[in-house]
Jmol script that loads the backbone (N, CA, C; Angstrom):
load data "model"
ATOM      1  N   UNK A   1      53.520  60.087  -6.297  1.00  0.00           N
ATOM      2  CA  UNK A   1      52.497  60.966  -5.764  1.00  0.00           C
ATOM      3  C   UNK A   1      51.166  60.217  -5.848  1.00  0.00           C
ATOM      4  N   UNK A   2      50.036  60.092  -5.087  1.00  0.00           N
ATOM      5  CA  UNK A   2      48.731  59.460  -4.441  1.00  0.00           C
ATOM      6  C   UNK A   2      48.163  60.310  -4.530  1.00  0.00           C
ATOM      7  N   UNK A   3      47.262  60.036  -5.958  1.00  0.00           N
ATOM      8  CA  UNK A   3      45.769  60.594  -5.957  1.00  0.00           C
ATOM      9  C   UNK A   3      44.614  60.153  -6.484  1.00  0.00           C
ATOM     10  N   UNK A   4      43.229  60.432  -6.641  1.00  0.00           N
ATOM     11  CA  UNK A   4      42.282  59.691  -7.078  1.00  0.00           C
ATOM     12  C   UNK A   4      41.410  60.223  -8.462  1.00  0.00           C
ATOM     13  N   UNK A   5      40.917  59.641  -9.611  1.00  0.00           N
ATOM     14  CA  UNK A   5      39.653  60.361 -10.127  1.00  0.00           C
ATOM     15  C   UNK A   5      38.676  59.558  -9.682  1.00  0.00           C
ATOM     16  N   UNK A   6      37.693  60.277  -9.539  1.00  0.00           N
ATOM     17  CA  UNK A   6      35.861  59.855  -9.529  1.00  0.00           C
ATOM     18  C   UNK A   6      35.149  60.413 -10.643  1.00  0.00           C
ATOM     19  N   UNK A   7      34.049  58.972 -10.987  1.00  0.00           N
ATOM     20  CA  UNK A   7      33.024  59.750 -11.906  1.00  0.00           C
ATOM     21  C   UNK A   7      32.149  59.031 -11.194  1.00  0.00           C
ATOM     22  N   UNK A   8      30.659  59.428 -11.369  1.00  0.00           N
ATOM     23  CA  UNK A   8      29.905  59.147 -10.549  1.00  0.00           C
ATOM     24  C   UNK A   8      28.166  58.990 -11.697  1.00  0.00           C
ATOM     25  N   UNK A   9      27.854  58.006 -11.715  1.00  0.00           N
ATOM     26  CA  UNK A   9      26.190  57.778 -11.935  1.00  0.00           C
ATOM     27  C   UNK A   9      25.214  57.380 -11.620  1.00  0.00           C
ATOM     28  N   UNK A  10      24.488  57.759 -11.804  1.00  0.00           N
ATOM     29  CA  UNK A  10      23.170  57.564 -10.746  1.00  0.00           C
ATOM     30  C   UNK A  10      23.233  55.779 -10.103  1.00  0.00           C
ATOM     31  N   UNK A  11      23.458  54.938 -11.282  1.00  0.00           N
ATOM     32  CA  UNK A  11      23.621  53.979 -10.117  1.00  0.00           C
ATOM     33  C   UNK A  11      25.206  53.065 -10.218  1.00  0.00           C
ATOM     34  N   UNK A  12      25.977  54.192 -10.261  1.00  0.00           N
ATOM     35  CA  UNK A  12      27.473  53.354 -10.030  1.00  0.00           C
ATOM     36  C   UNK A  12      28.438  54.396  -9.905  1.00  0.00           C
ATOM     37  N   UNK A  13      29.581  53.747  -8.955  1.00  0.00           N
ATOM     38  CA  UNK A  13      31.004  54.840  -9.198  1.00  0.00           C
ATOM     39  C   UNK A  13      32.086  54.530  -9.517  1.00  0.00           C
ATOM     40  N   UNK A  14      32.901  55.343  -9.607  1.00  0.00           N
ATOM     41  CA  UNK A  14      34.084  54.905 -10.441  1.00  0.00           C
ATOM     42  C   UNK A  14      34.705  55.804  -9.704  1.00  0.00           C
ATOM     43  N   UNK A  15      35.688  54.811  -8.709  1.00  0.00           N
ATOM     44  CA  UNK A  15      37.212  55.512  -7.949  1.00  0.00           C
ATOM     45  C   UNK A  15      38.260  54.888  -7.831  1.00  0.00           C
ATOM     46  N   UNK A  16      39.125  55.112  -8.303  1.00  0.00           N
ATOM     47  CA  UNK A  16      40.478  54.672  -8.952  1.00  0.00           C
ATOM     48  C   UNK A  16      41.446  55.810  -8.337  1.00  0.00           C
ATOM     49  N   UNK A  17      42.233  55.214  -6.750  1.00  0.00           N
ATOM     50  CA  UNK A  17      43.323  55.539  -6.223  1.00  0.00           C
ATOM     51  C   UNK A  17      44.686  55.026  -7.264  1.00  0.00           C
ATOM     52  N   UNK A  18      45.806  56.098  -7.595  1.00  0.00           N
ATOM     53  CA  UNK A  18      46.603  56.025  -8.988  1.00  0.00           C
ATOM     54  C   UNK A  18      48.167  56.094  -7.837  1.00  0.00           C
ATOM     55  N   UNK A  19      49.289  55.837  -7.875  1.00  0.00           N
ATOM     56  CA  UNK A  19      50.581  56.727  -7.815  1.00  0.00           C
ATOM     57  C   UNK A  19      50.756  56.933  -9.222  1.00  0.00           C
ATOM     58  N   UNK A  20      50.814  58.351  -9.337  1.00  0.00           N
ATOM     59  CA  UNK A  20      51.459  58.959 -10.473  1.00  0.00           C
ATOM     60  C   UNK A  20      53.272  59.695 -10.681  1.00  0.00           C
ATOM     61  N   UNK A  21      53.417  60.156 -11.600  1.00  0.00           N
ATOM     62  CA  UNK A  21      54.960  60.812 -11.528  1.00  0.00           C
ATOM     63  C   UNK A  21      54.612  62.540 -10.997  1.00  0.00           C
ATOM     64  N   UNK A  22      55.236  62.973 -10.639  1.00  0.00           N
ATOM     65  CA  UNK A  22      55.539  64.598 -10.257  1.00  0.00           C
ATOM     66  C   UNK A  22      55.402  65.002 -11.490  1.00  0.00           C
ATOM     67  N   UNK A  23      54.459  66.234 -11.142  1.00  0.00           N
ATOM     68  CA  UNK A  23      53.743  67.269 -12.884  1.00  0.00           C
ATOM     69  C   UNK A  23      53.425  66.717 -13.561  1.00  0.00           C
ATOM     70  N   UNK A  24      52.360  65.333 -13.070  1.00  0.00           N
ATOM     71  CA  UNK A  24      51.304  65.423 -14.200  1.00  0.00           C
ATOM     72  C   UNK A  24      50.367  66.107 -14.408  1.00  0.00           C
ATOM     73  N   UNK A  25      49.585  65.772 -15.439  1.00  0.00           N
ATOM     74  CA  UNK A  25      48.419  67.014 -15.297  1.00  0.00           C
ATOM     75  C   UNK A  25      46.736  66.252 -15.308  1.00  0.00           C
ATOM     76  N   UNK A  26      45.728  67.212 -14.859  1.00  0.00           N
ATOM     77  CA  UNK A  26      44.824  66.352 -14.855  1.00  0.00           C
ATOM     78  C   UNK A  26      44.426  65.427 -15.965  1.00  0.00           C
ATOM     79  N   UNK A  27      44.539  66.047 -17.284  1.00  0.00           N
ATOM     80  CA  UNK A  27      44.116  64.966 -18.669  1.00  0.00           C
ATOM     81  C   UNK A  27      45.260  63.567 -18.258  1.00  0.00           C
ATOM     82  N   UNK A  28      46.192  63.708 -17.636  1.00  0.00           N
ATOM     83  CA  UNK A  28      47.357  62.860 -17.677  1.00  0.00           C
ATOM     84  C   UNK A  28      46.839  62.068 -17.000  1.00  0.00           C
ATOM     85  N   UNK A  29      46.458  61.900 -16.300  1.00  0.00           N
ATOM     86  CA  UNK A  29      45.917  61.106 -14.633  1.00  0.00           C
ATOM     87  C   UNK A  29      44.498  60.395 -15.139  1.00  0.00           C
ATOM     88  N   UNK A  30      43.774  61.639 -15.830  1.00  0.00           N
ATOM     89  CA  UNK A  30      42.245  60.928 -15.798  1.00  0.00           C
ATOM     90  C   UNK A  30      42.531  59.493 -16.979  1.00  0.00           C
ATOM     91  N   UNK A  31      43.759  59.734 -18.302  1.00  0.00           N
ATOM     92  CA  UNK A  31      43.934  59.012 -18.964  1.00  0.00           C
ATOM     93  C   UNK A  31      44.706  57.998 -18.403  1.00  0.00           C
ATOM     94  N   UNK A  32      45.657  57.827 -17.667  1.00  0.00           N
ATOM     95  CA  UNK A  32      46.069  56.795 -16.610  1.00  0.00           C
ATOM     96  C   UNK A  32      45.034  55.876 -16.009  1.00  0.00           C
ATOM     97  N   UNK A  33      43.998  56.880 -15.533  1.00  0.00           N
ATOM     98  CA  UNK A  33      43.025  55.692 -14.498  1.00  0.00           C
ATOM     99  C   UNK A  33      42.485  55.082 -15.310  1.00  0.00           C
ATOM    100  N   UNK A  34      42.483  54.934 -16.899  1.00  0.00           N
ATOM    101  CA  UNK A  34      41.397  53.987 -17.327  1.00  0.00           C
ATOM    102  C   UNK A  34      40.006  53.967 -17.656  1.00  0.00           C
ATOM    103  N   UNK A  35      39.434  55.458 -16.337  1.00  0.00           N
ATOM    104  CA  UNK A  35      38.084  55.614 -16.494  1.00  0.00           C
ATOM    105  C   UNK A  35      37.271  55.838 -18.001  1.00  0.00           C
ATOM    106  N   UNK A  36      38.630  56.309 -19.197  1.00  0.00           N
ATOM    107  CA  UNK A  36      37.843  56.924 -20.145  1.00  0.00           C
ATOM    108  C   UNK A  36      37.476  55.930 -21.146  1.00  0.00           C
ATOM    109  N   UNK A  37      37.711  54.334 -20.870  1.00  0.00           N
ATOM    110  CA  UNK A  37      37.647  52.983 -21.237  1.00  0.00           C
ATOM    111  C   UNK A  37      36.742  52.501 -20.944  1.00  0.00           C
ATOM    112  N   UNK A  38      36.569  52.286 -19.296  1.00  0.00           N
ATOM    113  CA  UNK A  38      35.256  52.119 -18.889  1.00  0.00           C
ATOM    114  C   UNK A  38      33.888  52.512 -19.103  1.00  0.00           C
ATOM    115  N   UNK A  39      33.904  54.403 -19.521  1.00  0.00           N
ATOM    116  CA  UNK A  39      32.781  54.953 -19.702  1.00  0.00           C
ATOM    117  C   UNK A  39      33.197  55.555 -20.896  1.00  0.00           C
ATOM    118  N   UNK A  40      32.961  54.984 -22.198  1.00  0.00           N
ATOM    119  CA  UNK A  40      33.138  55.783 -23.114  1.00  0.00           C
ATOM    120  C   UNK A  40      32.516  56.768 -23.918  1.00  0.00           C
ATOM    121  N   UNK A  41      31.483  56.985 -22.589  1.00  0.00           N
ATOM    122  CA  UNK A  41      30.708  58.305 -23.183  1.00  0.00           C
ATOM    123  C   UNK A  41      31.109  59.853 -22.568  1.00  0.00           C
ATOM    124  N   UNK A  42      32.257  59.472 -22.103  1.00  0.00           N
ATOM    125  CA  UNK A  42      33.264  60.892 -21.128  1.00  0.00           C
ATOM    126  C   UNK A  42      33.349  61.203 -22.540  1.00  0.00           C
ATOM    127  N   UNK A  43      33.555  62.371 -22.739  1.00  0.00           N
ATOM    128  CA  UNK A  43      34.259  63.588 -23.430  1.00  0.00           C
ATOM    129  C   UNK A  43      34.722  64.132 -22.865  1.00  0.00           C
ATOM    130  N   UNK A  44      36.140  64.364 -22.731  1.00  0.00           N
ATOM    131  CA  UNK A  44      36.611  65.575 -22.175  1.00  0.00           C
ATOM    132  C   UNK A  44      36.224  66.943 -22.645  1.00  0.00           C
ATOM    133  N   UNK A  45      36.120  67.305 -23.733  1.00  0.00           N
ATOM    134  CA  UNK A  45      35.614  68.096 -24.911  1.00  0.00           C
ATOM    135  C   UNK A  45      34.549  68.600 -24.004  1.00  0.00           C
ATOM    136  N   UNK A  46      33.577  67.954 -23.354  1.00  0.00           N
ATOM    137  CA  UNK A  46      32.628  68.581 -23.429  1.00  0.00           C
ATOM    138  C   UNK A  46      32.830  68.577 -21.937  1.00  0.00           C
ATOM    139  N   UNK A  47      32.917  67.111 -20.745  1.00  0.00           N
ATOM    140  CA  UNK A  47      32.674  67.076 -19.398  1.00  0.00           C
ATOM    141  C   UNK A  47      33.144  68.090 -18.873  1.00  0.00           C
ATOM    142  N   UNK A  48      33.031  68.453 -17.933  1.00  0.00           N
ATOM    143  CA  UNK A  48      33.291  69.824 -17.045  1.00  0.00           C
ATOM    144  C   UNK A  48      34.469  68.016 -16.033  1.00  0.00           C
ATOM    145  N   UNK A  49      35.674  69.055 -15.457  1.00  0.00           N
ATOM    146  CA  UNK A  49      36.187  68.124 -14.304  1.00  0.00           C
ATOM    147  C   UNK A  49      36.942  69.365 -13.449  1.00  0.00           C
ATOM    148  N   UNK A  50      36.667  68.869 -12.213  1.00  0.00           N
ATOM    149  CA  UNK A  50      37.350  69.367 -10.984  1.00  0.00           C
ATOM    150  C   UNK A  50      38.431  68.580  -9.765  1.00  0.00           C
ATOM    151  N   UNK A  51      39.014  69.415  -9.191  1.00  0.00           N
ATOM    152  CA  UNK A  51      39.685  69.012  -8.077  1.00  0.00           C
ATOM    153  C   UNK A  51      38.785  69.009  -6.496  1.00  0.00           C
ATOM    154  N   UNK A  52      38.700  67.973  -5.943  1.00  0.00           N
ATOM    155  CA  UNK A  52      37.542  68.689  -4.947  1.00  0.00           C
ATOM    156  C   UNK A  52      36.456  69.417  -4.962  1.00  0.00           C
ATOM    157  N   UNK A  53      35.722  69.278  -6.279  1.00  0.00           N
ATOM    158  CA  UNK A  53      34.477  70.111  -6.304  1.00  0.00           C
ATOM    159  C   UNK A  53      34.485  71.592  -6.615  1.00  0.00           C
ATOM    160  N   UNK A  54      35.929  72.138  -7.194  1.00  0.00           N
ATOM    161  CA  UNK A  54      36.258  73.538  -7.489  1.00  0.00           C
ATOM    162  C   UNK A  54      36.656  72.857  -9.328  1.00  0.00           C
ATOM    163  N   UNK A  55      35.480  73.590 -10.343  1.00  0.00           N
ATOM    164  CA  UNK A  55      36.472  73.469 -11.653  1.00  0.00           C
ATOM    165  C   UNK A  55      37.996  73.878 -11.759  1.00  0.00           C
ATOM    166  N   UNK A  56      38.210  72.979 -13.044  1.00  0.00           N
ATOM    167  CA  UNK A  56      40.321  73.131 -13.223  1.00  0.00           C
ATOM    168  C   UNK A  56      39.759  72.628 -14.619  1.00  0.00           C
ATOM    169  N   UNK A  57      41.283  73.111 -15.118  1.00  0.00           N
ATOM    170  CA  UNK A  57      41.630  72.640 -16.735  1.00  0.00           C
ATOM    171  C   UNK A  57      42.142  71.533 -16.822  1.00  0.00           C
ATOM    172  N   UNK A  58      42.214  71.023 -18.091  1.00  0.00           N
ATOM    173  CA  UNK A  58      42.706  69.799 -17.992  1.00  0.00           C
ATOM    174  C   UNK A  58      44.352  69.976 -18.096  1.00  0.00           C
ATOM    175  N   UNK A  59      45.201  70.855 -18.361  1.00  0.00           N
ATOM    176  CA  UNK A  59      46.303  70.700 -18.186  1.00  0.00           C
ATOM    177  C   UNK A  59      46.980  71.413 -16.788  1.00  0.00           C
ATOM    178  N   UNK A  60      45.606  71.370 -15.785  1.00  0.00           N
ATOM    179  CA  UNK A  60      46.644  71.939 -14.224  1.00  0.00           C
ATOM    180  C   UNK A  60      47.124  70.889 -13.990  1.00  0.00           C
ATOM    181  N   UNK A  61      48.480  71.433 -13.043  1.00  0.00           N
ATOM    182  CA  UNK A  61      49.241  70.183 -12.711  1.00  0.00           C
ATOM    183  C   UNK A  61      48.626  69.840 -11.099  1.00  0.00           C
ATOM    184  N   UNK A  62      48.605  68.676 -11.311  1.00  0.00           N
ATOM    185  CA  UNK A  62      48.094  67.672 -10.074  1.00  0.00           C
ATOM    186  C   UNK A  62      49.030  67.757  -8.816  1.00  0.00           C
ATOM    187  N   UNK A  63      48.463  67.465  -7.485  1.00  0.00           N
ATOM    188  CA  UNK A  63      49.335  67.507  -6.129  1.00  0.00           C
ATOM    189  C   UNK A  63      49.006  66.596  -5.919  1.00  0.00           C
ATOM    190  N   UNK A  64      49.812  66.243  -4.047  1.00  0.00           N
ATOM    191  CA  UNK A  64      49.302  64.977  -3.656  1.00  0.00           C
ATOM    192  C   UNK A  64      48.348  65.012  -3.197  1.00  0.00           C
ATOM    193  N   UNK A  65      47.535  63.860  -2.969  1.00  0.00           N
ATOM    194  CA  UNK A  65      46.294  63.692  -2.604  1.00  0.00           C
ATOM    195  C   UNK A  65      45.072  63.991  -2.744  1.00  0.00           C
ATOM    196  N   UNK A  66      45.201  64.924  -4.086  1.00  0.00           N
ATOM    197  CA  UNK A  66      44.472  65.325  -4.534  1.00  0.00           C
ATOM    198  C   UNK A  66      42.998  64.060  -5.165  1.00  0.00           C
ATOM    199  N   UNK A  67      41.933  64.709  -5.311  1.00  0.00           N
ATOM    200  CA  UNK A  67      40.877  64.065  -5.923  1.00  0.00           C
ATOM    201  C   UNK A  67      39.963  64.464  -7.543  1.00  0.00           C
ATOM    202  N   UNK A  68      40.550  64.359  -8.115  1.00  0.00           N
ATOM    203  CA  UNK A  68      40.140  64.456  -9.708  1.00  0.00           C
ATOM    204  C   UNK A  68      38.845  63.894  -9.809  1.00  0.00           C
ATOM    205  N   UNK A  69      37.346  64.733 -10.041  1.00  0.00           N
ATOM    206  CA  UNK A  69      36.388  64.467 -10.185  1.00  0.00           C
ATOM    207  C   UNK A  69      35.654  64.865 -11.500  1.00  0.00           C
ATOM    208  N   UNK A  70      35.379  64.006 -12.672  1.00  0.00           N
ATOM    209  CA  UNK A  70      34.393  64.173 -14.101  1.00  0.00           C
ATOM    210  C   UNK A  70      33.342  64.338 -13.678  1.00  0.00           C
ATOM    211  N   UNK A  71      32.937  65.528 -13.971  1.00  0.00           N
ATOM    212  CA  UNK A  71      31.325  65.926 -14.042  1.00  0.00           C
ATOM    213  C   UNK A  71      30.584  65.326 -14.926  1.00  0.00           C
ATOM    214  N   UNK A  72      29.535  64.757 -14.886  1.00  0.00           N
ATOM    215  CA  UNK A  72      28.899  64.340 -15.857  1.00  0.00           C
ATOM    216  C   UNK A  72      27.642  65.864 -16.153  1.00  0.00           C
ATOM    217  N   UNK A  73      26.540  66.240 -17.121  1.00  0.00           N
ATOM    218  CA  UNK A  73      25.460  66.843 -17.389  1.00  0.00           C
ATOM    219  C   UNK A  73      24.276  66.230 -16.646  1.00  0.00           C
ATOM    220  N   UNK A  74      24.059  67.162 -15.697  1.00  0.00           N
ATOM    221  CA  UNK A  74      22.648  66.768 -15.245  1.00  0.00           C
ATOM    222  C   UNK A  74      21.277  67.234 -15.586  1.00  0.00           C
ATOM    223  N   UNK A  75      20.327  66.216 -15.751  1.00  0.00           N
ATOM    224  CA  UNK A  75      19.166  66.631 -16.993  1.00  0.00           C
ATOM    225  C   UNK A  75      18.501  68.015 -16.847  1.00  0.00           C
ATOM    226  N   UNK A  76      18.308  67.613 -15.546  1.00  0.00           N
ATOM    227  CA  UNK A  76      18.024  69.141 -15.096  1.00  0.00           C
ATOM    228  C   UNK A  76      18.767  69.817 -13.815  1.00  0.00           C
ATOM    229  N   UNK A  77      18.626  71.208 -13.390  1.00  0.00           N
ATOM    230  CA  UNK A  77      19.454  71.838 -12.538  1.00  0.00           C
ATOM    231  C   UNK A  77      18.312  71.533 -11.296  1.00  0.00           C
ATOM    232  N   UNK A  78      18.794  70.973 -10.036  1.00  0.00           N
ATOM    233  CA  UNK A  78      18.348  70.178  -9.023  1.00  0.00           C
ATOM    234  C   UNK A  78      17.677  71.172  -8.502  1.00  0.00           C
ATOM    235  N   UNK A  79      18.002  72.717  -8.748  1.00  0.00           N
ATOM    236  CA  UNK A  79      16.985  73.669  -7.882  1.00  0.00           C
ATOM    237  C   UNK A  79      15.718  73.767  -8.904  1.00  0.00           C
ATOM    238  N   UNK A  80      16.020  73.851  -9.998  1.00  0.00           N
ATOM    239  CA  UNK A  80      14.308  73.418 -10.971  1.00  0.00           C
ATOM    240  C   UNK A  80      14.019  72.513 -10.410  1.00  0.00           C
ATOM    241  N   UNK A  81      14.063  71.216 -10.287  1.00  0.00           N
ATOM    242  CA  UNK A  81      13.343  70.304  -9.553  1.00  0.00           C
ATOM    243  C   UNK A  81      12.538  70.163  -8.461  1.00  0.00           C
ATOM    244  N   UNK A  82      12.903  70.995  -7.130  1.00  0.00           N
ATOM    245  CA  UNK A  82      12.583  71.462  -6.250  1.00  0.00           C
ATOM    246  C   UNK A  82      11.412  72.427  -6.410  1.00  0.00           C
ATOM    247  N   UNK A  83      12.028  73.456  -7.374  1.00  0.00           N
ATOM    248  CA  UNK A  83      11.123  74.638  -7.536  1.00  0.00           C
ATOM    249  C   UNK A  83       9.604  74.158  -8.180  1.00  0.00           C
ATOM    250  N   UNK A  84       9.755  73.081  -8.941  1.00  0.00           N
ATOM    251  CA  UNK A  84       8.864  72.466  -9.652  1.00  0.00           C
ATOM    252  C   UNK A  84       7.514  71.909  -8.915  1.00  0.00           C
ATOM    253  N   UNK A  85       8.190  70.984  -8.015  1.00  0.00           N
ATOM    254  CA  UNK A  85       7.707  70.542  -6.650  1.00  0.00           C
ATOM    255  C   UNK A  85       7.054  71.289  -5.549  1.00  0.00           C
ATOM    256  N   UNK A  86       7.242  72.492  -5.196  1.00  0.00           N
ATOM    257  CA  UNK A  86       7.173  73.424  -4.676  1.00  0.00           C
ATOM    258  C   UNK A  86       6.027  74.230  -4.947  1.00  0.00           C
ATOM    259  N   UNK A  87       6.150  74.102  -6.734  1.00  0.00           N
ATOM    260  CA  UNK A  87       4.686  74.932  -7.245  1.00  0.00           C
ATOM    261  C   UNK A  87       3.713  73.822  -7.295  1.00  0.00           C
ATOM    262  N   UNK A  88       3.486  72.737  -7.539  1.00  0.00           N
ATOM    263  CA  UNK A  88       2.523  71.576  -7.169  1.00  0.00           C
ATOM    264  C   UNK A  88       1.884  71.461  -5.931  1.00  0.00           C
ATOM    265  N   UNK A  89       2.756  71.767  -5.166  1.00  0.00           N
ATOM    266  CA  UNK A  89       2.173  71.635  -3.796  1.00  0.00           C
ATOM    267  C   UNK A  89       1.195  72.861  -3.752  1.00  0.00           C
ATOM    268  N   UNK A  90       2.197  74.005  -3.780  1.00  0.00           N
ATOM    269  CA  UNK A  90       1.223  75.488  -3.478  1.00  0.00           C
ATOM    270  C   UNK A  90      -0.259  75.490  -4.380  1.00  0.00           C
ATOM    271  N   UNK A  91      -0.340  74.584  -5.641  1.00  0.00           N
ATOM    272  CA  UNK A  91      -1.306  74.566  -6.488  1.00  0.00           C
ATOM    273  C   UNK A  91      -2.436  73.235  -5.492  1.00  0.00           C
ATOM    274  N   UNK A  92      -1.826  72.220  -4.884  1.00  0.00           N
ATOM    275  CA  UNK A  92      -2.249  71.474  -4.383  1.00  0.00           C
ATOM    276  C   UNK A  92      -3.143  72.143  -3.530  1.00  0.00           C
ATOM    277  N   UNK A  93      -2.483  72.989  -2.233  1.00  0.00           N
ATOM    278  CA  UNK A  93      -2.696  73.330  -0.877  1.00  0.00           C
ATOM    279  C   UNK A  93      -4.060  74.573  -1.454  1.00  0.00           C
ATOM    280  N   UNK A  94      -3.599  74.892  -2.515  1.00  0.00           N
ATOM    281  CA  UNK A  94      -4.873  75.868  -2.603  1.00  0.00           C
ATOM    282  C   UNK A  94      -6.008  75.621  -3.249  1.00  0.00           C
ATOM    283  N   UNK A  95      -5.864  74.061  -3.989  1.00  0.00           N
ATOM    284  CA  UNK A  95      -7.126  73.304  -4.367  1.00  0.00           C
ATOM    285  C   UNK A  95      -7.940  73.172  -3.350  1.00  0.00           C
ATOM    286  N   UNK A  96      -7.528  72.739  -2.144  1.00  0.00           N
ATOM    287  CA  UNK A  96      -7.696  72.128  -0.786  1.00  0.00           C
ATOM    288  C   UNK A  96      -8.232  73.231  -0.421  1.00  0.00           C
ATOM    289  N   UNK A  97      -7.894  74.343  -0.140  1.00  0.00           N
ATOM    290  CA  UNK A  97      -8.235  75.575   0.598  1.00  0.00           C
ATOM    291  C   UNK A  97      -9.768  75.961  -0.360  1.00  0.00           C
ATOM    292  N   UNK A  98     -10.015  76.089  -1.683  1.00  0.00           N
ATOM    293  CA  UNK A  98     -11.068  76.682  -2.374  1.00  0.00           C
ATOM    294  C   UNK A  98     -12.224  75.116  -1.688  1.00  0.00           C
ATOM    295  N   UNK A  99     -11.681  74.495  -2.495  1.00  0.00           N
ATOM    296  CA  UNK A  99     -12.573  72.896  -2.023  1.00  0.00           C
ATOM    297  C   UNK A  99     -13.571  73.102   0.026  1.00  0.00           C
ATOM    298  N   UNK A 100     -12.673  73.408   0.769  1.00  0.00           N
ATOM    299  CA  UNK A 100     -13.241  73.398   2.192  1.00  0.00           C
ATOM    300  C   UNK A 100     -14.118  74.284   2.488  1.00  0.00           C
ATOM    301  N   UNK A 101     -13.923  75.504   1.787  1.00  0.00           N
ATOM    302  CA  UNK A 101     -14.610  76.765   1.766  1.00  0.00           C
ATOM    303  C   UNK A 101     -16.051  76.089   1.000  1.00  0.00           C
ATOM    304  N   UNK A 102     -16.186  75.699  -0.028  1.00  0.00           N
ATOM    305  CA  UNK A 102     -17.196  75.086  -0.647  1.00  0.00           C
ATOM    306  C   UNK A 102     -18.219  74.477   0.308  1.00  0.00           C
TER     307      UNK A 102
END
end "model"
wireframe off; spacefill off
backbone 0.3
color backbone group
């Protein structure tokens, strides 16, 4: 059976196409690819991992073609970031606005 894990960091990736045996499970596969050698700051313990971008446990059993993806923690949640940005500007645009009136 043909499938992949990905982990992914800001500046590198890690994708490792596997044939595995029938009913493995995801811990089975992610420990197959090696990745947890390469990056030994995975925890399973803690990483969140999915199939295609939908969370799973680590003992669902795997299909074909499937794509096994380790979440890593991101520092912050990408819509704070935005939102952050968003209030700078509006603080910006209305510096600008009191300033012209002047």
């Amino acid at each position: 059976m043909h499938v992949s894990v990905v982990y992914a960091l800001p500046d590198q990736q890690f994708v490792e196409e596997l044939d595995v045996p029938e009913s493995s499970t995801v811990e089975q596969v992610i420990q197959m690819s090696q990745v947890l050698i390469k990056f030994p700051d995975i925890d399973l313990a803690v990483n969140k991992v999915g199939i295609y971008a939908k969370l799973t446990k680590l003992d669902a059993e795997v299909h074909e073609g499937e794509r096994i993806e380790i979440y890593r923690a991101l520092p912050r949640k990408p819509r704070s970031v935005h939102a952050g940005d968003d209030k700078k500007a509006r603080v910006r645009a209305k510096k600008e606005r009191l300033q012209s009136k002047a």
